[in-house]
TIKOL-135151 format. One record per residue (C-alpha): y, x, z; chain; residue number from 0. Coordinates in pm, 1 decimal, padded with zeros to 6 digits. Example, Ala and Ser with C-alpha at 12.3 -4.5 7.8 and 13.67 -1.06 7.14 Angstrom:
2
> north, east, up, mol, seq
> -00450.0, 01230.0, 00780.0, A, 0
> -00106.0, 01367.0, 00714.0, A, 1
end
This chain:
372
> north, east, up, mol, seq
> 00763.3, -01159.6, -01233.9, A, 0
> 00741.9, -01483.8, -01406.9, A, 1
> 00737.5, -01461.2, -01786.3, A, 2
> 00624.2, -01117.9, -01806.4, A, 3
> 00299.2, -00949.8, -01989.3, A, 4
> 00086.8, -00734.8, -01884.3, A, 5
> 00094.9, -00407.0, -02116.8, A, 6
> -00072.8, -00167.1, -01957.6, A, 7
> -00135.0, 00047.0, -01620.8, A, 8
> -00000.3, 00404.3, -01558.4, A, 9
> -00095.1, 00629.0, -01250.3, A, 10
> -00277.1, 00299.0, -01098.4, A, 11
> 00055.6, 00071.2, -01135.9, A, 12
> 00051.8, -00225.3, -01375.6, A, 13
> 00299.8, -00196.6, -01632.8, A, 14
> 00462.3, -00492.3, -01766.9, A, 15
> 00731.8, -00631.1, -02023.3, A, 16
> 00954.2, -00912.5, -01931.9, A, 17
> 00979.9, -01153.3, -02263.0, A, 18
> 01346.3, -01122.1, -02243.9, A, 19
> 01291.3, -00737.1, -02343.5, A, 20
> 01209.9, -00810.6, -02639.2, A, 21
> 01518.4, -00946.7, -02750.0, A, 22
> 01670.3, -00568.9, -02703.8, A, 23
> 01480.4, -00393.6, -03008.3, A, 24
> 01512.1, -00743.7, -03167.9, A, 25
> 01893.8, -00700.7, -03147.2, A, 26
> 01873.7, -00344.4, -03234.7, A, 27
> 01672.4, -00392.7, -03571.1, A, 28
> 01888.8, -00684.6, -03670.0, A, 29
> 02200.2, -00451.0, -03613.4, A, 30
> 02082.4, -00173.1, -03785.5, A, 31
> 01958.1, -00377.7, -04104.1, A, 32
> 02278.2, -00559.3, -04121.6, A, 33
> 02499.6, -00176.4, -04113.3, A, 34
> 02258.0, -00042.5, -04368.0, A, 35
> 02012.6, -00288.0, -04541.4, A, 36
> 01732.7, 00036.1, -04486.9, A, 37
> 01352.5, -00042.8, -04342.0, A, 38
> 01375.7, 00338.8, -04267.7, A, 39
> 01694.1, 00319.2, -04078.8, A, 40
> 01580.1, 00005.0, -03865.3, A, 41
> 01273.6, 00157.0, -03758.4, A, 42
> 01466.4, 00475.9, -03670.8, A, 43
> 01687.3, 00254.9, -03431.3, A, 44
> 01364.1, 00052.3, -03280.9, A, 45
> 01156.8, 00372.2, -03210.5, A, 46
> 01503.1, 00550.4, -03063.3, A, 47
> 01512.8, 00221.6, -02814.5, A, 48
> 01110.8, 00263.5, -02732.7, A, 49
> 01168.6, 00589.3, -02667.9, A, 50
> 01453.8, 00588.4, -02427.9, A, 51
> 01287.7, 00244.1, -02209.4, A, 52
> 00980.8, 00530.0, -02186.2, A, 53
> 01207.0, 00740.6, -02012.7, A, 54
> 01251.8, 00411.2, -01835.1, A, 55
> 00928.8, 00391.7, -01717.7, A, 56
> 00912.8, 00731.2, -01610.5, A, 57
> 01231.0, 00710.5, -01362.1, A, 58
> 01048.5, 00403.2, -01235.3, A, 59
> 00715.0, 00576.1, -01224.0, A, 60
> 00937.7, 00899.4, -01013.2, A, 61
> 01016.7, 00606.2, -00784.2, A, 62
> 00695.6, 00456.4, -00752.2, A, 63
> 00502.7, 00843.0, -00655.6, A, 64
> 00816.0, 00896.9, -00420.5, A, 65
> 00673.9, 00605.4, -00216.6, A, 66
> 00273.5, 00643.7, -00229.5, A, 67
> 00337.5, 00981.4, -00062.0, A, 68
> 00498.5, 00822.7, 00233.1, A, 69
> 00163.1, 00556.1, 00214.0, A, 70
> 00386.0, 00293.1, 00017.5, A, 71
> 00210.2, 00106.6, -00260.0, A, 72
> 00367.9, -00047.9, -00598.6, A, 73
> 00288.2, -00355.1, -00735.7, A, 74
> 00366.9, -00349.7, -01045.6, A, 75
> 00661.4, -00210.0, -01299.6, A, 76
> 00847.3, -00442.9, -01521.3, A, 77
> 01059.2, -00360.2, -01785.6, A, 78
> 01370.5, -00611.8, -01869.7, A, 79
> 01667.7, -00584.7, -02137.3, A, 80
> 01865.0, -00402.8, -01890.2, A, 81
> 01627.7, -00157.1, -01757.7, A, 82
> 01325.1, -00149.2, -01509.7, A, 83
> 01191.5, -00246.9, -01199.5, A, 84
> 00943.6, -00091.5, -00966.9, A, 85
> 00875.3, -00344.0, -00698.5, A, 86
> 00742.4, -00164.1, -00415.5, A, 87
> 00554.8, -00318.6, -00140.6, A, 88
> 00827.4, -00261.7, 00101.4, A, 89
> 01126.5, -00010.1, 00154.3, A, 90
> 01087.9, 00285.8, 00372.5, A, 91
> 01152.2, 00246.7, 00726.4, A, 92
> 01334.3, 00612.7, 00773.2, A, 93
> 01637.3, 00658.2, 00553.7, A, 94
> 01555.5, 01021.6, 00478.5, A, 95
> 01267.8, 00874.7, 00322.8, A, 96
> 01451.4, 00605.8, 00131.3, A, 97
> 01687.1, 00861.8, 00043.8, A, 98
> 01399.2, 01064.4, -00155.2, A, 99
> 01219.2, 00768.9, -00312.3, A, 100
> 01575.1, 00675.4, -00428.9, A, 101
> 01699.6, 00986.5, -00580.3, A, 102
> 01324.4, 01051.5, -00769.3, A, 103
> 01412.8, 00843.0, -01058.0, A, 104
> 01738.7, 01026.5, -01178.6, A, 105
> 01576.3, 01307.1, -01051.0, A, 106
> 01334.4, 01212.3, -01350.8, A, 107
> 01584.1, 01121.6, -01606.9, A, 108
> 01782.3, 01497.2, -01529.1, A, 109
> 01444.3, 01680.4, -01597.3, A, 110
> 01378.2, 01442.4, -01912.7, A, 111
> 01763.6, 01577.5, -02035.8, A, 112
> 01672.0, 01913.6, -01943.2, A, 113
> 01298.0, 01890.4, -02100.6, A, 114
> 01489.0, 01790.7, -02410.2, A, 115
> 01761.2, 02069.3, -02386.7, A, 116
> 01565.5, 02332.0, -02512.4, A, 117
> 01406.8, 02210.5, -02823.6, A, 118
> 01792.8, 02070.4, -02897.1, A, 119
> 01953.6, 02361.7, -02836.9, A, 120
> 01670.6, 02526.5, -03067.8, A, 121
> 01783.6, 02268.0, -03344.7, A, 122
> 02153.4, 02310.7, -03322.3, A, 123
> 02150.8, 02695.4, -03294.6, A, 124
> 01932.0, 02660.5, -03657.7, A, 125
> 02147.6, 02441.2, -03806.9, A, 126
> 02462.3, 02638.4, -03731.1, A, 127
> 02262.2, 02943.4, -03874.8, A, 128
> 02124.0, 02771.6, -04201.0, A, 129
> 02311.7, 02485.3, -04267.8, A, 130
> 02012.9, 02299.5, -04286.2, A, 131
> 01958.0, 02022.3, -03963.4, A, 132
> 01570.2, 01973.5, -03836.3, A, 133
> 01426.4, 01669.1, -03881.7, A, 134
> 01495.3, 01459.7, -03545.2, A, 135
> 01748.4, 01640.3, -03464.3, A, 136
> 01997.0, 01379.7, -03336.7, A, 137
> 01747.3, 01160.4, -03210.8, A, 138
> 01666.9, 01481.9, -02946.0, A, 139
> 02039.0, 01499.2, -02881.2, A, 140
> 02096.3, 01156.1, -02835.2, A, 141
> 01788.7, 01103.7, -02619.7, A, 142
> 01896.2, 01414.2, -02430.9, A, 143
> 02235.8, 01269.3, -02346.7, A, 144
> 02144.6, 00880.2, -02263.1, A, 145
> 01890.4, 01067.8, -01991.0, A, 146
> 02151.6, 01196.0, -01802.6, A, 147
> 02388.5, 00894.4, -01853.8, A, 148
> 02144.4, 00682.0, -01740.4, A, 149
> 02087.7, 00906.8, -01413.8, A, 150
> 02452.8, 00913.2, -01360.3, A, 151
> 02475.1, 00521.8, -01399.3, A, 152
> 02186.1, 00474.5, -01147.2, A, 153
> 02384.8, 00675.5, -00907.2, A, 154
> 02671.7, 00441.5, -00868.7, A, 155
> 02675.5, 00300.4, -00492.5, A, 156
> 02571.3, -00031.4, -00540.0, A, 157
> 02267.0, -00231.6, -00485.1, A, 158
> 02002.8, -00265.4, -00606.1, A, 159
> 02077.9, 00037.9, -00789.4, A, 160
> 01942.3, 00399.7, -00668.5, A, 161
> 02316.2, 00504.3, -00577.1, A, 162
> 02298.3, 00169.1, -00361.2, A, 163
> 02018.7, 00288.3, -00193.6, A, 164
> 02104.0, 00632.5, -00150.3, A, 165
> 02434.0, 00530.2, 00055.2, A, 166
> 02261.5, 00313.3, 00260.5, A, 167
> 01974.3, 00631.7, 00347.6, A, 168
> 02328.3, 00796.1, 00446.2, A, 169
> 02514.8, 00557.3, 00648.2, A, 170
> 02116.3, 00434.1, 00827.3, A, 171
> 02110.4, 00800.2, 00994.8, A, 172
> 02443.4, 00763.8, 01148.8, A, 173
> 02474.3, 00323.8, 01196.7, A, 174
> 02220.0, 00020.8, 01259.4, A, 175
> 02049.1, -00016.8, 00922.2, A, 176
> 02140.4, -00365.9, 00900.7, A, 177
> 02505.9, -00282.1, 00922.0, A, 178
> 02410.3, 00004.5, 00696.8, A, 179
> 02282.7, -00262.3, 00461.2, A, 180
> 02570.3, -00476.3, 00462.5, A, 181
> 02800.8, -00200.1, 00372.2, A, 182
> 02618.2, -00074.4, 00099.5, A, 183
> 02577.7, -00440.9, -00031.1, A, 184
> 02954.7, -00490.1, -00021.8, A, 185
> 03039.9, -00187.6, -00160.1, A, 186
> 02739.2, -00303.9, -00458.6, A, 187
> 02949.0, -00639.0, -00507.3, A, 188
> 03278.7, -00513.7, -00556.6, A, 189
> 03100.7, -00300.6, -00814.1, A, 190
> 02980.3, -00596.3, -00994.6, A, 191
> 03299.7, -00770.2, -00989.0, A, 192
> 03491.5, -00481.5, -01142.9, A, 193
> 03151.6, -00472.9, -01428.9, A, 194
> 03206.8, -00836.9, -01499.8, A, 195
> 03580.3, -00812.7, -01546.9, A, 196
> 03598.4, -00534.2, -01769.0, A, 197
> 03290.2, -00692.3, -01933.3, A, 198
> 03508.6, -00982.1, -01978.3, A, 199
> 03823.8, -00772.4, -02109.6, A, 200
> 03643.1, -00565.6, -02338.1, A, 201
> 03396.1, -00814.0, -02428.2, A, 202
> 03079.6, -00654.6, -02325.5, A, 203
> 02784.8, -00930.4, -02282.2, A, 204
> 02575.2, -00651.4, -02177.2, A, 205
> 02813.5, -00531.1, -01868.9, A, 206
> 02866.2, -00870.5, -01786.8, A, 207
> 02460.9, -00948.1, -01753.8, A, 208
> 02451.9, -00564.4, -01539.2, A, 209
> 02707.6, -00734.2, -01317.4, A, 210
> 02569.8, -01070.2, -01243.9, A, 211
> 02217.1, -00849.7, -01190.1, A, 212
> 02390.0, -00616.7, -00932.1, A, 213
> 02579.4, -00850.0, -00724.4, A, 214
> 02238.8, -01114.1, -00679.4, A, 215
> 02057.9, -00781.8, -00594.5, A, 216
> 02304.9, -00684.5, -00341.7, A, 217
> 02296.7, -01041.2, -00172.6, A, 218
> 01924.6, -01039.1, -00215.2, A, 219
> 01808.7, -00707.3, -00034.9, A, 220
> 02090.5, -00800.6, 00252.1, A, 221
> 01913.9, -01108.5, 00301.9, A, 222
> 01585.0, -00941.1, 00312.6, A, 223
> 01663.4, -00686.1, 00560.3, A, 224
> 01818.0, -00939.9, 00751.5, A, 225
> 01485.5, -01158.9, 00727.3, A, 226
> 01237.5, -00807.6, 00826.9, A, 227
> 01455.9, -00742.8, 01135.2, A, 228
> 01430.0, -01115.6, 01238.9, A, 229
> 01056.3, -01101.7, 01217.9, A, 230
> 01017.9, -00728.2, 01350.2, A, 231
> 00773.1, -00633.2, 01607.8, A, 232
> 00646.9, -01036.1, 01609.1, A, 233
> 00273.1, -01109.3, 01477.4, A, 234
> 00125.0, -01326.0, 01302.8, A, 235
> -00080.1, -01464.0, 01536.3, A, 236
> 00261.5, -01641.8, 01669.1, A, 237
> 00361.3, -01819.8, 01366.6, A, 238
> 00030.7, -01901.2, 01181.5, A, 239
> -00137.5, -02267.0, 01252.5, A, 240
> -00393.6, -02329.6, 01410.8, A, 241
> -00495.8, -02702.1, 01311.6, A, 242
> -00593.2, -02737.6, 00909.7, A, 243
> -00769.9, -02852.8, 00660.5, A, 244
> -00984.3, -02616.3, 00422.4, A, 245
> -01158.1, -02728.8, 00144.0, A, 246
> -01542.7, -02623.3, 00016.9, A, 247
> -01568.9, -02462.4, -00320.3, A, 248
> -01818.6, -02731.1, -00460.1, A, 249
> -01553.3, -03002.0, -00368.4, A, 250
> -01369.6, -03175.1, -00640.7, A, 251
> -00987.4, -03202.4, -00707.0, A, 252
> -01006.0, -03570.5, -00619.4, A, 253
> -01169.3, -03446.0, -00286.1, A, 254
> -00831.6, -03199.1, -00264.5, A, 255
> -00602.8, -03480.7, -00374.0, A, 256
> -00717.6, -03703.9, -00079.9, A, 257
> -00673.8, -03402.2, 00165.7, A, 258
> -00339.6, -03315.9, 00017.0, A, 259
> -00197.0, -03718.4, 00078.5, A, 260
> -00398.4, -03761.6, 00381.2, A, 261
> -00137.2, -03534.6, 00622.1, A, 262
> 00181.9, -03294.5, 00569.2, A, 263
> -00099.4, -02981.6, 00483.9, A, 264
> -00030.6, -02887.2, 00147.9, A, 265
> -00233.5, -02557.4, 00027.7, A, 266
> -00567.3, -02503.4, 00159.7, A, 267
> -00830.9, -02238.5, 00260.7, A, 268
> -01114.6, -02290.8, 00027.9, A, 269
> -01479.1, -02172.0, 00204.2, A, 270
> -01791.2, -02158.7, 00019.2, A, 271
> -02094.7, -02057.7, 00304.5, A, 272
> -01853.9, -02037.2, 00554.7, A, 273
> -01703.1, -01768.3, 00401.9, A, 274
> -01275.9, -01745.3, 00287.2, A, 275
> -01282.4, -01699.5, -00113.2, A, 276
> -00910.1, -01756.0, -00155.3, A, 277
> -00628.7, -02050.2, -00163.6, A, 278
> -00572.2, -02385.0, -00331.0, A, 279
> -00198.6, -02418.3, -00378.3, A, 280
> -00083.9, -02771.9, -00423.2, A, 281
> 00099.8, -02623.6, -00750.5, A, 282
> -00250.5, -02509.0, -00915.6, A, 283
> -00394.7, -02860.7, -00813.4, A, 284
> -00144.0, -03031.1, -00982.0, A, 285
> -00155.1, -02843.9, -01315.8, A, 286
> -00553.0, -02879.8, -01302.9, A, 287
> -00558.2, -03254.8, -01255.2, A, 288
> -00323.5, -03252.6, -01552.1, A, 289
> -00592.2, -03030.0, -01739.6, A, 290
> -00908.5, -03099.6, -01582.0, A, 291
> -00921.0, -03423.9, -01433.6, A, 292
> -01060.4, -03511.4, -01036.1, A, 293
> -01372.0, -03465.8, -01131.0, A, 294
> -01344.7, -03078.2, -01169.9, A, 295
> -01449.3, -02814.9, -00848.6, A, 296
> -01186.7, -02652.4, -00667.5, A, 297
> -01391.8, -02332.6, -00730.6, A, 298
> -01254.9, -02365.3, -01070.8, A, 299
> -00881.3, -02272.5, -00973.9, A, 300
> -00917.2, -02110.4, -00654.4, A, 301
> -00716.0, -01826.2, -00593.0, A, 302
> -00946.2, -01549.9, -00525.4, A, 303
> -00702.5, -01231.0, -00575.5, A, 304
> -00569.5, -01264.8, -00213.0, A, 305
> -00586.2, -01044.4, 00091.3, A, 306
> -00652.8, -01247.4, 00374.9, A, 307
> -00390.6, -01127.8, 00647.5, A, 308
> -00540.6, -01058.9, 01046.3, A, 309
> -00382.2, -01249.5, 01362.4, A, 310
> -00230.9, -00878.8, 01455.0, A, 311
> -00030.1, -00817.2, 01117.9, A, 312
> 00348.3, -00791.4, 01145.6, A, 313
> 00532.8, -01085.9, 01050.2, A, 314
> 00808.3, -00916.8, 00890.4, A, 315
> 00576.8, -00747.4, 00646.4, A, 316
> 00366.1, -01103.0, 00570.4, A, 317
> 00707.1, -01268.2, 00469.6, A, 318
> 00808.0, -00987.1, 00242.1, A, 319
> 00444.8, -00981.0, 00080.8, A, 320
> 00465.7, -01325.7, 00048.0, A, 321
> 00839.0, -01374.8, -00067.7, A, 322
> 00765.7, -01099.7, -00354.6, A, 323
> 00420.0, -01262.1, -00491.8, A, 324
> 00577.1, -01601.2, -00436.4, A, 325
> 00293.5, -01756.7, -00193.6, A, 326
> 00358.4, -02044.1, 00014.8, A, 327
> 00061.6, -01977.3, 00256.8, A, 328
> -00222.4, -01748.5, 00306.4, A, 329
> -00550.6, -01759.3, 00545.4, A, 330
> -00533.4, -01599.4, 00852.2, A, 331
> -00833.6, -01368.3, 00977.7, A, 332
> -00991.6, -01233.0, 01317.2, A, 333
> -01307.8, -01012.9, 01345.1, A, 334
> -01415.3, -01164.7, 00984.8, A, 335
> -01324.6, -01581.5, 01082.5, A, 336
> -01094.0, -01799.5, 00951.8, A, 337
> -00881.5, -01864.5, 01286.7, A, 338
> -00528.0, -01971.9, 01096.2, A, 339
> -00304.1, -02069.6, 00832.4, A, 340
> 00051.2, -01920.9, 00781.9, A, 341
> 00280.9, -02105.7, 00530.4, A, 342
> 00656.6, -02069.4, 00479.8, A, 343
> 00697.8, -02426.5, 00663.7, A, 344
> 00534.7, -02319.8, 00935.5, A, 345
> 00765.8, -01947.1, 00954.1, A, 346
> 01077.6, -02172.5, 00903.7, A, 347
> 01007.4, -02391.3, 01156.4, A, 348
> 00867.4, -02060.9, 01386.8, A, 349
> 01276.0, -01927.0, 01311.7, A, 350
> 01440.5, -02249.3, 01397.9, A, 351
> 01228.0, -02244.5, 01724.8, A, 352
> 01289.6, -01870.7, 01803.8, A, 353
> 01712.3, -01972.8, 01728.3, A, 354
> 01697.9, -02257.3, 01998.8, A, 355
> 01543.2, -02086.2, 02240.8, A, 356
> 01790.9, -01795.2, 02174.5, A, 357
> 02088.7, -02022.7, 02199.1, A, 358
> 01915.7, -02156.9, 02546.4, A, 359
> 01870.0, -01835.1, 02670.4, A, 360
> 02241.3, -01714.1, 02572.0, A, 361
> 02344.3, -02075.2, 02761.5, A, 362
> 02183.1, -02035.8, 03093.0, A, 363
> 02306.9, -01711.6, 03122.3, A, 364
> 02646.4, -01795.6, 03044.3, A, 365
> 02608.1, -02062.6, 03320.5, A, 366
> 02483.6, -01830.8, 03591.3, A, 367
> 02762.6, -01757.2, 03861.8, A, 368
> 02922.8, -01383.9, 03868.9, A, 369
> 03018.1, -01168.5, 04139.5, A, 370
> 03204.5, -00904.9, 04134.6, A, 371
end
């Protein structure tokens, strides 16, 4: 996500902080100082919000172990103002699967709240005894109680929230998941309509940012199912082109300018001994000859962190991969050669194609005589 550093990595998933985020314990010290004008009390406040976006982290984390065990990898966890976000590679294909990756994080948050029960319960029964109340005490309490709020607020039915997911699992082993989708995304909108107008009424900034996040996320993982099921079952080898350009590593980023204005390809394989050793995005050429100048290789900004995709990959699974990581193309493999290029163009132009011959097909057979 863009405008988000890298912190850390936990259980082999990159952890990272979105810079918004840090207007939350920003906000928090600034309230705290202003109600009591204490250093102790402000850092009481900032460590209490650390501590509950850990217990963050580990709902996202009981998400993101949900889904290796049925083979599904996470990219990466981000935290934002208003919670977290485990972006998995893709969503399971069998809802009773779906159904236990989304009920592991408040799953987590309950056995947080019940981890924290005991020593609680400890503290309360000695201060009721001698008067006297532990160090930490509320801060245990409090803790305790946000867990399970926070599991109960996940479990609302509306996307992209767990409670979203969880009623689509349900309604996907009775109905097409697509309908199953759709339902689940209304039901998430109406949600985030009645959030923003009590977050108006009340005033409640906060609500009213939850509601605007819930109702794009609704529309958003409609449109994506929507998008897998078009491109389900179809490979690559369909949509990918087969006539391009690719650049060699020693060339120089006047040598990629005059490939770039020389046709309609915009991002290019880049070879160095024959061999694929990533992309040139017209966005990264453009920034370099801002930095760099045309006299600078292309080996300088390739983009080497890529996995090359093979002619037999499923096209629905591509698009998502490159939708989430934001690529416009990527190289196209078969037994170790570089036989293609697939771009967004080129899988726009393969849907408008695949629609006209649809609407041809759904014509001649409306044409063709009937007897009864």
């Amino acid at each position: 996500m863009k405008g988000s550093w890298r912190i850390g990595r936990v259980a082999g998933i990159d952890l990272y902080v979105h810079f918004t985020f840090l207007l939350l314990p920003l906000g928090v010290a600034l309230q705290y100082w202003s109600l009591s004008r204490s250093w102790t009390q402000v850092i009481a406040g900032v460590t209490f919000i650390l501590a509950l976006f850990a217990c963050v982290v580990l709902h996202e984390l009981g998400h993101a172990l949900a889904a290796r065990r049925y083979g599904i990898r996470t990219r990466d966890i981000t935290l934002l103002p208003i919670g977290g976000v485990a972006r998995l590679e893709r969503m399971p294909e069998n809802p009773l699967h779906e159904l236990v990756v989304a009920l592991a994080g408040p799953l987590v948050n309950v056995a947080i709240a019940l981890a924290l029960a005991l020593p609680a319960g400890i503290g309360q029964l000695f201060s009721s005894l001698t008067g006297i109340e532990p160090v930490g005490q509320g801060f245990l309490v409090s803790l305790m109680r946000l867990n399970l709020v926070l599991a109960l607020f996940n479990m609302i039915p509306a996307f992209p929230m767990d409670g979203g997911r969880v009623l689509r699992a349900l309604l996907a082993r009775k109905i097409d998941y697509v309908k199953a989708t759709q339902i689940a995304a209304t039901v998430g909108q109406a949600a985030a309509l009645a959030f923003f107008f009590f977050g108006f009424m009340a005033p409640a900034p906060m609500l009213i940012l939850i509601a605007v996040f819930i109702y794009l996320g609704a529309e958003s993982e409609a449109a994506a199912v929507q998008t897998r099921r078009l491109f389900h079952g179809i490979p690559v080898r369909q949509a990918m082109q087969s006539n391009f350009i690719t650049l060699d590593a020693d060339a120089s980023l006047g040598d990629a300018v005059r490939a770039l204005l020389s046709g309609s390809q915009q991002d290019f394989p880049v070879v160095e001994q024959s061999r694929v050793i990533g992309m040139l995005y017209r966005r990264d050429l453009l920034e370099a000859l801002r930095e760099l100048g045309e006299e600078a290789r292309v080996s300088r900004i390739v983009r080497r962190d890529l996995t090359p995709i093979e002619v037999g990959d499923m096209l629905d699974v591509v698009v998502e991969q490159m939708t989430a990581d934001s690529l416009p193309a990527l190289p196209v493999m078969w037994q170790g050669q570089l036989v293609g290029l697939l771009t967004l163009e080129n899988i726009g132009e393969f849907v408008a194609i695949q629609s006209a011959r649809a609407k041809q097909r759904d014509r001649i057979e409306s044409a063709r005589p009937w007897f009864g």
